[in-house]
TIMI-2910 file (N, C-alpha, C, CB; in pm, 1 decimal, decimal comma, always signed):
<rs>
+----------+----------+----------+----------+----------+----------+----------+----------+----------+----------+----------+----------+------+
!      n_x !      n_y !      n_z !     ca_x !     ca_y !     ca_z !      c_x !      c_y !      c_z !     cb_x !     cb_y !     cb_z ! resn !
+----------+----------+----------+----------+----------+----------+----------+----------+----------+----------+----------+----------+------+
!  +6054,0 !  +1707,1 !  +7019,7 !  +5934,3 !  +1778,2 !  +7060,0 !  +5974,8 !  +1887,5 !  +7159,0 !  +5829,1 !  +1681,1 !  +7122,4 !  Unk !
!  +5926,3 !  +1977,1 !  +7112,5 !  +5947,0 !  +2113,9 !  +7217,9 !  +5882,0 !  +2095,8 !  +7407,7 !  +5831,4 !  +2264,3 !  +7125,5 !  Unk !
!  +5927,0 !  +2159,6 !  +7468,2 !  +5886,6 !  +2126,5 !  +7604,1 !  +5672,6 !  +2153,5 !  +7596,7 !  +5999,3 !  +2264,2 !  +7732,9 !  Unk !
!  +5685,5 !  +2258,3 !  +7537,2 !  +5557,4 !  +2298,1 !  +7572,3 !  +5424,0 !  +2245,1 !  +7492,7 !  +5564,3 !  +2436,1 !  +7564,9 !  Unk !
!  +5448,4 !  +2146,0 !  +7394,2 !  +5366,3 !  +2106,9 !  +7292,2 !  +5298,4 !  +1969,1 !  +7383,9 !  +5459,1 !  +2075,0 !  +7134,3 !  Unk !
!  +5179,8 !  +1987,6 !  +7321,7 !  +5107,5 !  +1864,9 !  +7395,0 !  +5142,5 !  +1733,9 !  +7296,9 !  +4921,4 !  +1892,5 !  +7409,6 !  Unk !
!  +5117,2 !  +1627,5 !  +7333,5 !  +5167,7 !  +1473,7 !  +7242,0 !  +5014,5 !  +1536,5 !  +7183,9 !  +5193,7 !  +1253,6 !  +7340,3 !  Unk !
!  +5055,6 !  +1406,3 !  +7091,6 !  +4918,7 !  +1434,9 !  +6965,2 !  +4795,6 !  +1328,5 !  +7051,8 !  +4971,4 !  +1348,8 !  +6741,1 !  Unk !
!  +4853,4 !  +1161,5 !  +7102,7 !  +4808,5 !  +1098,8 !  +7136,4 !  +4860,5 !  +1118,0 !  +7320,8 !  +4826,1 !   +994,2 !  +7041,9 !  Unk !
!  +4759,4 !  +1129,0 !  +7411,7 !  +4790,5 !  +1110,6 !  +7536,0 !  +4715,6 !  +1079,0 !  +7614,5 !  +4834,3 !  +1185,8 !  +7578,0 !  Unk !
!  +4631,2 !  +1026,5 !  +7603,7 !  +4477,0 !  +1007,4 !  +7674,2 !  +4499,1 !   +818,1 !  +7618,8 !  +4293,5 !  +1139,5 !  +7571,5 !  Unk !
!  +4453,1 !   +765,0 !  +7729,6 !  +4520,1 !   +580,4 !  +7722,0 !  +4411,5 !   +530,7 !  +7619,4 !  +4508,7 !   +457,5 !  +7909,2 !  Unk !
!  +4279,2 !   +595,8 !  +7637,5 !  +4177,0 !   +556,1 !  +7496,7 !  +4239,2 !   +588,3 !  +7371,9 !  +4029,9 !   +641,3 !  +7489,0 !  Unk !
!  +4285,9 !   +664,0 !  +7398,7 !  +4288,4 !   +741,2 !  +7206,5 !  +4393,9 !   +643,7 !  +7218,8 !  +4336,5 !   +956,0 !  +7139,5 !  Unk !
!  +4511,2 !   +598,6 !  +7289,0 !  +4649,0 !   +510,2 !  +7238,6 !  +4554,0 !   +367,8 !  +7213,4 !  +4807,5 !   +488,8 !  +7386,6 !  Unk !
!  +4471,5 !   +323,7 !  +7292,8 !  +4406,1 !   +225,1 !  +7294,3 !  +4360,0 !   +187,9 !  +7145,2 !  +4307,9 !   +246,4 !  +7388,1 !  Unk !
!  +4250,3 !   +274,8 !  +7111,7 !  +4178,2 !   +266,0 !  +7023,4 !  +4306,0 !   +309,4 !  +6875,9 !  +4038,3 !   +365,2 !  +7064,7 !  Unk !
!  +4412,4 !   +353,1 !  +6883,5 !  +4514,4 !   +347,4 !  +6743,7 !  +4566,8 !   +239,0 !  +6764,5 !  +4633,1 !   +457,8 !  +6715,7 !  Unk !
!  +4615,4 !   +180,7 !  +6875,8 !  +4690,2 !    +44,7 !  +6834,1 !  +4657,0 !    -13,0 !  +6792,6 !  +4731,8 !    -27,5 !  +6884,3 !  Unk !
!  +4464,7 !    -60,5 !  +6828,2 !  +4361,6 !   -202,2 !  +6801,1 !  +4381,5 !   -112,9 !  +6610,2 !  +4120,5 !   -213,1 !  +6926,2 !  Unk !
!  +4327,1 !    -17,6 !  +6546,2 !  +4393,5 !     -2,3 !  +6445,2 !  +4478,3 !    -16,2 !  +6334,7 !  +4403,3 !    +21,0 !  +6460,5 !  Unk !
!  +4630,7 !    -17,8 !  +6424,9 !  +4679,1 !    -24,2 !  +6421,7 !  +4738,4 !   -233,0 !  +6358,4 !  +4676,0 !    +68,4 !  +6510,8 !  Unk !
!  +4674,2 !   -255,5 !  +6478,3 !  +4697,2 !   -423,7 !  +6483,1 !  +4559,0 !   -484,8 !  +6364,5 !  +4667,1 !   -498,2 !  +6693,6 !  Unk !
!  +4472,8 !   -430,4 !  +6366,8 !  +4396,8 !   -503,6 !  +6247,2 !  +4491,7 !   -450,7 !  +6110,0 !  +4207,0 !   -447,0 !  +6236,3 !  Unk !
!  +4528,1 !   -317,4 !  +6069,2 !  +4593,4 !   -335,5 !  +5952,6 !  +4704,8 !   -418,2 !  +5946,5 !  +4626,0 !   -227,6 !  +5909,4 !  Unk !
!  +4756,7 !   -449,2 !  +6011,8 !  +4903,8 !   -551,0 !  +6045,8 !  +4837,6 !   -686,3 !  +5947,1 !  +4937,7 !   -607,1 !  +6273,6 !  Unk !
!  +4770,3 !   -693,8 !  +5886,1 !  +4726,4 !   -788,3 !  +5838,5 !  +4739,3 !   -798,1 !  +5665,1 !  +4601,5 !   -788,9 !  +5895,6 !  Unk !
!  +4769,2 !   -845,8 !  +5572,9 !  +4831,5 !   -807,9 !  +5436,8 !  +4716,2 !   -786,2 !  +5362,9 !  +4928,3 !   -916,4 !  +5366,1 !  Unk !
!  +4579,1 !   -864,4 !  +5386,5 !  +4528,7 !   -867,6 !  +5315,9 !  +4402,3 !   -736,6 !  +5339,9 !  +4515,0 !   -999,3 !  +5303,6 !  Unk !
!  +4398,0 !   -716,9 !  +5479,3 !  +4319,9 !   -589,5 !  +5507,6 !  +4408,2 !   -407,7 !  +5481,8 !  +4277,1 !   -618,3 !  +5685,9 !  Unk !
!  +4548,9 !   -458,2 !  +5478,5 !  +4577,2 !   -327,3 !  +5427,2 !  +4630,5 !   -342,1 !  +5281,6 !  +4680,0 !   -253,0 !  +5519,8 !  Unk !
!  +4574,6 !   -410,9 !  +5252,2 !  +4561,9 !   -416,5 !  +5026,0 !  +4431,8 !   -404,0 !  +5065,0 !  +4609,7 !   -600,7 !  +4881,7 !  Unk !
!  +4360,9 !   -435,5 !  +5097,0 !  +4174,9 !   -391,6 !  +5110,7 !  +4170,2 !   -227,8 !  +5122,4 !  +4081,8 !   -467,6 !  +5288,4 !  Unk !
!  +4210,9 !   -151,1 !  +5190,2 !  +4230,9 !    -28,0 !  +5208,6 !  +4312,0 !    +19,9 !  +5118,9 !  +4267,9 !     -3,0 !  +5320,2 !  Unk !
!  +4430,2 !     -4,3 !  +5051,7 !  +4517,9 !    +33,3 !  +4956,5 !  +4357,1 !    +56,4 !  +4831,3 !  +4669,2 !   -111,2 !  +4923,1 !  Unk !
!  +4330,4 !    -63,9 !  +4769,9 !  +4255,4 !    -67,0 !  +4727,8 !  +4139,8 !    +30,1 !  +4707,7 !  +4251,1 !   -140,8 !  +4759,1 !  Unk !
!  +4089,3 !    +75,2 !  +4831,3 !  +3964,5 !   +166,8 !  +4884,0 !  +3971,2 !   +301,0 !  +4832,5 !  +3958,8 !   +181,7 !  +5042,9 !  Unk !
!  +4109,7 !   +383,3 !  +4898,1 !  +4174,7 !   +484,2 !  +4878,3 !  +4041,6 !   +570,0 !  +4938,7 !  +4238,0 !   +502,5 !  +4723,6 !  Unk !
!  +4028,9 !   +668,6 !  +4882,4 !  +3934,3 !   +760,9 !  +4951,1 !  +3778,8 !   +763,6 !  +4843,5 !  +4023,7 !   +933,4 !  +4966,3 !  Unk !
!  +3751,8 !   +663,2 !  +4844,8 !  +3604,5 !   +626,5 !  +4742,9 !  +3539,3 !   +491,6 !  +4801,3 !  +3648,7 !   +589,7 !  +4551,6 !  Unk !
!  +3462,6 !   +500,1 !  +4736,9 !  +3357,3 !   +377,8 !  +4813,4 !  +3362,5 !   +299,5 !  +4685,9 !  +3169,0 !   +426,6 !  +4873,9 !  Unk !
!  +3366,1 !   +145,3 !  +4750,2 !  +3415,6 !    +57,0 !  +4672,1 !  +3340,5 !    -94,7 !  +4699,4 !  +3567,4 !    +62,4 !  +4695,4 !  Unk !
!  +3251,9 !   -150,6 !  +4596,5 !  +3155,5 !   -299,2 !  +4647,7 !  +3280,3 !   -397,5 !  +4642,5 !  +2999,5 !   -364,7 !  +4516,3 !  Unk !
!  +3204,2 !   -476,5 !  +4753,0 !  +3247,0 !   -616,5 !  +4754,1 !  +3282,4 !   -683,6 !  +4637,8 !  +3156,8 !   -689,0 !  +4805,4 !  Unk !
!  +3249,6 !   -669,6 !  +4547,2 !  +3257,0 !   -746,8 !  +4418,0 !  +3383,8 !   -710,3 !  +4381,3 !  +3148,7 !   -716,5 !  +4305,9 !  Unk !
!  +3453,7 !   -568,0 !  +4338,6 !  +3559,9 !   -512,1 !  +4322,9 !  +3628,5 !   -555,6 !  +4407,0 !  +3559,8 !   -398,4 !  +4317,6 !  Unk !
!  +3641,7 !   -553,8 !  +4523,2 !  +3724,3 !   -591,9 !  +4612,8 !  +3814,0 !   -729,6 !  +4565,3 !  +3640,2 !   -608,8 !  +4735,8 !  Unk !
!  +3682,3 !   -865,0 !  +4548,0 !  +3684,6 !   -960,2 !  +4498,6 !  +3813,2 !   -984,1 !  +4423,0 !  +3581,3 !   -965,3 !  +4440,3 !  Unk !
!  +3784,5 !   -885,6 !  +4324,0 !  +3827,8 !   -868,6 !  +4145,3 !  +3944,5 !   -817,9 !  +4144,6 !  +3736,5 !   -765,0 !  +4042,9 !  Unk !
!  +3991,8 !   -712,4 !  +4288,1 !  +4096,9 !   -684,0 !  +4235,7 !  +4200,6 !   -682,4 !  +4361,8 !  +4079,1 !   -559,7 !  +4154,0 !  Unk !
!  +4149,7 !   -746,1 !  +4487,2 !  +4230,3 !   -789,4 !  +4601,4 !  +4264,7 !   -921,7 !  +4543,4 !  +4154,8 !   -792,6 !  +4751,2 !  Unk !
!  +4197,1 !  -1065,1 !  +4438,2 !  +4223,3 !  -1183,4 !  +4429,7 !  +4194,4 !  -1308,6 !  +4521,4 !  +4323,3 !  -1170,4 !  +4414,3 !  Unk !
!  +4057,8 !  -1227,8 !  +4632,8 !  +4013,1 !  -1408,2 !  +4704,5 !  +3912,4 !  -1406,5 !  +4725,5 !  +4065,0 !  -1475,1 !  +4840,2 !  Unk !
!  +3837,5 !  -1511,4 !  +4791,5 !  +3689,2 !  -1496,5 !  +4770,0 !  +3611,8 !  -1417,3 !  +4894,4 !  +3626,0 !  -1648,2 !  +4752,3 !  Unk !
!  +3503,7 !  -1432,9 !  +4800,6 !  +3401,5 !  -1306,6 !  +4855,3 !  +3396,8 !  -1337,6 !  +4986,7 !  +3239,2 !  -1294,8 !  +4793,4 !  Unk !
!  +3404,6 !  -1452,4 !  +5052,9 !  +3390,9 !  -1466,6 !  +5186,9 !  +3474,4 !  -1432,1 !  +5282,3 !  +3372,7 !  -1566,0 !  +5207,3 !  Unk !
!  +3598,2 !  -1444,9 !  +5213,8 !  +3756,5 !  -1389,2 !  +5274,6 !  +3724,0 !  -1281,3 !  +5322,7 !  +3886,7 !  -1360,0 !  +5173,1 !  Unk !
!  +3688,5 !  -1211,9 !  +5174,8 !  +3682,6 !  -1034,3 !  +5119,4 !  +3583,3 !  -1021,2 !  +5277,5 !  +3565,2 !   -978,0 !  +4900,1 !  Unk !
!  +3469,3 !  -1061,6 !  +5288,1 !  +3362,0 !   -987,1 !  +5395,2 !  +3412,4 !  -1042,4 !  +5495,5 !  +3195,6 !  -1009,0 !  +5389,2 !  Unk !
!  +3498,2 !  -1152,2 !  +5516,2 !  +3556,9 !  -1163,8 !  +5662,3 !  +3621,9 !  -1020,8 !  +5737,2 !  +3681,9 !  -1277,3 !  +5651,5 !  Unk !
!  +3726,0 !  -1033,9 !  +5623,5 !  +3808,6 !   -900,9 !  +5651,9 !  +3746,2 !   -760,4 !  +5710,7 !  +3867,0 !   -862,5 !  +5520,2 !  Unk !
!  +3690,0 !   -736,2 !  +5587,4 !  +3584,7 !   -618,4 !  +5610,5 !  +3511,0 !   -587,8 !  +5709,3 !  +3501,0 !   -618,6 !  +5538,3 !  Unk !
!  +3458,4 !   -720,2 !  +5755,9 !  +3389,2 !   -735,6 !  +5889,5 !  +3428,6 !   -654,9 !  +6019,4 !  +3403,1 !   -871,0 !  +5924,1 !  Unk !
!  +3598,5 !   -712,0 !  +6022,9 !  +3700,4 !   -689,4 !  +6107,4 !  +3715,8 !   -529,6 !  +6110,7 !  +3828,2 !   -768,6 !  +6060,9 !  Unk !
!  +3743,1 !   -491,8 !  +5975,2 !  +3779,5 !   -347,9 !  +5972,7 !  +3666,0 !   -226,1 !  +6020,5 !  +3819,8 !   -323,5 !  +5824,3 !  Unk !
!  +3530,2 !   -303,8 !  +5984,3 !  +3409,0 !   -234,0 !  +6057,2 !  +3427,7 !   -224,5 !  +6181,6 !  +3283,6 !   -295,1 !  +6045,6 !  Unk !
!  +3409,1 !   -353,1 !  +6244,7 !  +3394,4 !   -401,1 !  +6428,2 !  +3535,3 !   -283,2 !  +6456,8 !  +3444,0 !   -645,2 !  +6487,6 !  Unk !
!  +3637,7 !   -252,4 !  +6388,0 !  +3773,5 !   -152,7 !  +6448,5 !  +3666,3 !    -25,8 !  +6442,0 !  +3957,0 !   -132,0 !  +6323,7 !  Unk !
!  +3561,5 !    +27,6 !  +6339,6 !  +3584,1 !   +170,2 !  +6287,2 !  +3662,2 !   +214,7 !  +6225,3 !  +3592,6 !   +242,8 !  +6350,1 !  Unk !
!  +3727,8 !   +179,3 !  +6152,3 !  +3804,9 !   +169,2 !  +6023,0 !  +3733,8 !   +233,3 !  +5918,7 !  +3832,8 !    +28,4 !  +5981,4 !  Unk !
!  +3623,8 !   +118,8 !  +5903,4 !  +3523,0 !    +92,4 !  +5740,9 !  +3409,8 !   +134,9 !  +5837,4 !  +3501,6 !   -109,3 !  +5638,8 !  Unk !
!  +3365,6 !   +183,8 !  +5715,4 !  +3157,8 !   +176,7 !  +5710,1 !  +3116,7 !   +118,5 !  +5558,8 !  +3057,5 !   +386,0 !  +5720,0 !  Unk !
!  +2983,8 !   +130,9 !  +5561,2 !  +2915,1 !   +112,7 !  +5424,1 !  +2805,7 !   +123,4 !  +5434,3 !  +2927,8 !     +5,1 !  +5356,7 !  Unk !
!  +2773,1 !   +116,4 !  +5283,3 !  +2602,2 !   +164,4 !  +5275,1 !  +2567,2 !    +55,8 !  +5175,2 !  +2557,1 !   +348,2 !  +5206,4 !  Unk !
!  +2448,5 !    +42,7 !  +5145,5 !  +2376,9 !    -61,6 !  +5083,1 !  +2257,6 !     +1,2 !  +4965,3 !  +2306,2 !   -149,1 !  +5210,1 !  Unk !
!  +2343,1 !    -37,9 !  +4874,8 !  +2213,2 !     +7,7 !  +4733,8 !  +2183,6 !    -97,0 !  +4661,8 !  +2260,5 !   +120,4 !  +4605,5 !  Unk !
!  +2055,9 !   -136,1 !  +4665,0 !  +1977,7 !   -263,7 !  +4575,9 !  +2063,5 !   -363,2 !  +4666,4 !  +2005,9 !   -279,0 !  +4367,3 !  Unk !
!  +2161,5 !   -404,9 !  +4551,4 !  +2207,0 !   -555,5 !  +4592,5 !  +2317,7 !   -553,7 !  +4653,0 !  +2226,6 !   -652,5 !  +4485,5 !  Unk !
!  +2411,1 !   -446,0 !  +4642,2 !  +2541,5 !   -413,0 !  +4681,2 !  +2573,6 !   -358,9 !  +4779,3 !  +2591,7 !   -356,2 !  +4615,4 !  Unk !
!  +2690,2 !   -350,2 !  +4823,3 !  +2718,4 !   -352,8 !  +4974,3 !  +2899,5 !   -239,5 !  +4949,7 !  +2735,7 !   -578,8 !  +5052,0 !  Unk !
!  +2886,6 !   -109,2 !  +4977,0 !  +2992,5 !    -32,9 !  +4946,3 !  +3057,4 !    -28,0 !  +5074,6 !  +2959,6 !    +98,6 !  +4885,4 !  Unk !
!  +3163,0 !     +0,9 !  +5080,1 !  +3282,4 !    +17,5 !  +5155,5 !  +3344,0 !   +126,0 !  +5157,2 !  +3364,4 !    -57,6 !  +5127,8 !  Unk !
!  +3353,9 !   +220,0 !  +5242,6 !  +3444,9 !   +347,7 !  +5254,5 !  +3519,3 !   +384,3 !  +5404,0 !  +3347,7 !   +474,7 !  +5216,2 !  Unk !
!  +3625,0 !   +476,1 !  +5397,3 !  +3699,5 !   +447,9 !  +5485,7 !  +3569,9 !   +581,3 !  +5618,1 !  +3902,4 !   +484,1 !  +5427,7 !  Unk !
!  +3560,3 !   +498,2 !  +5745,5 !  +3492,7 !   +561,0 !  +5816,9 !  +3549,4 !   +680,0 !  +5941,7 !  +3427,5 !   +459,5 !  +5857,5 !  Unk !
!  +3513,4 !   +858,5 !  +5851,2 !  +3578,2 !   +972,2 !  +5935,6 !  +3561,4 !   +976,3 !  +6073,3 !  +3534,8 !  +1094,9 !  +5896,4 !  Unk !
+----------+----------+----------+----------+----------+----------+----------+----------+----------+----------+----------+----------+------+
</rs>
């Protein structure tokens, strides 16, 4: 890094808030949940179908990745979508 360039991260929140990030994806099954996601919104059910555990696992996880700001979602009829939150 050049002398005069600012760090990208330097403020103890912003390091704060990437590690906690950071430490929920550390987890195999929440970053195949996101592998999964990619940049589209994606129901619980899929998740299900193509992460391989149950739905309760699946919304545990998810849960987690919300409570970070990670994930959001929206809700149509019966379903419950998942996208990665800007």
């Amino acid at each position: 890094m050049l002398f005069n360039e600012t760090p990208i991260l330097y403020i103890d929140a912003d390091i704060t808030k990437a590690a906690r990030c950071i430490k929920a994806l550390s987890h195999q099954l929440r970053f195949k949940i996101l592998c999964v996601l990619g940049n589209r919104s994606v129901s619980v059910q899929e998740f299900v179908e193509r992460v391989g555990s149950s739905q309760s696992n699946i919304s545990q996880h998810l849960s987690i990745l919300r409570e970070r700001n990670i994930l959001d979602h929206k809700k149509e009829a019966n379903h419950v979508y998942y996208f990665i939150d800007e």
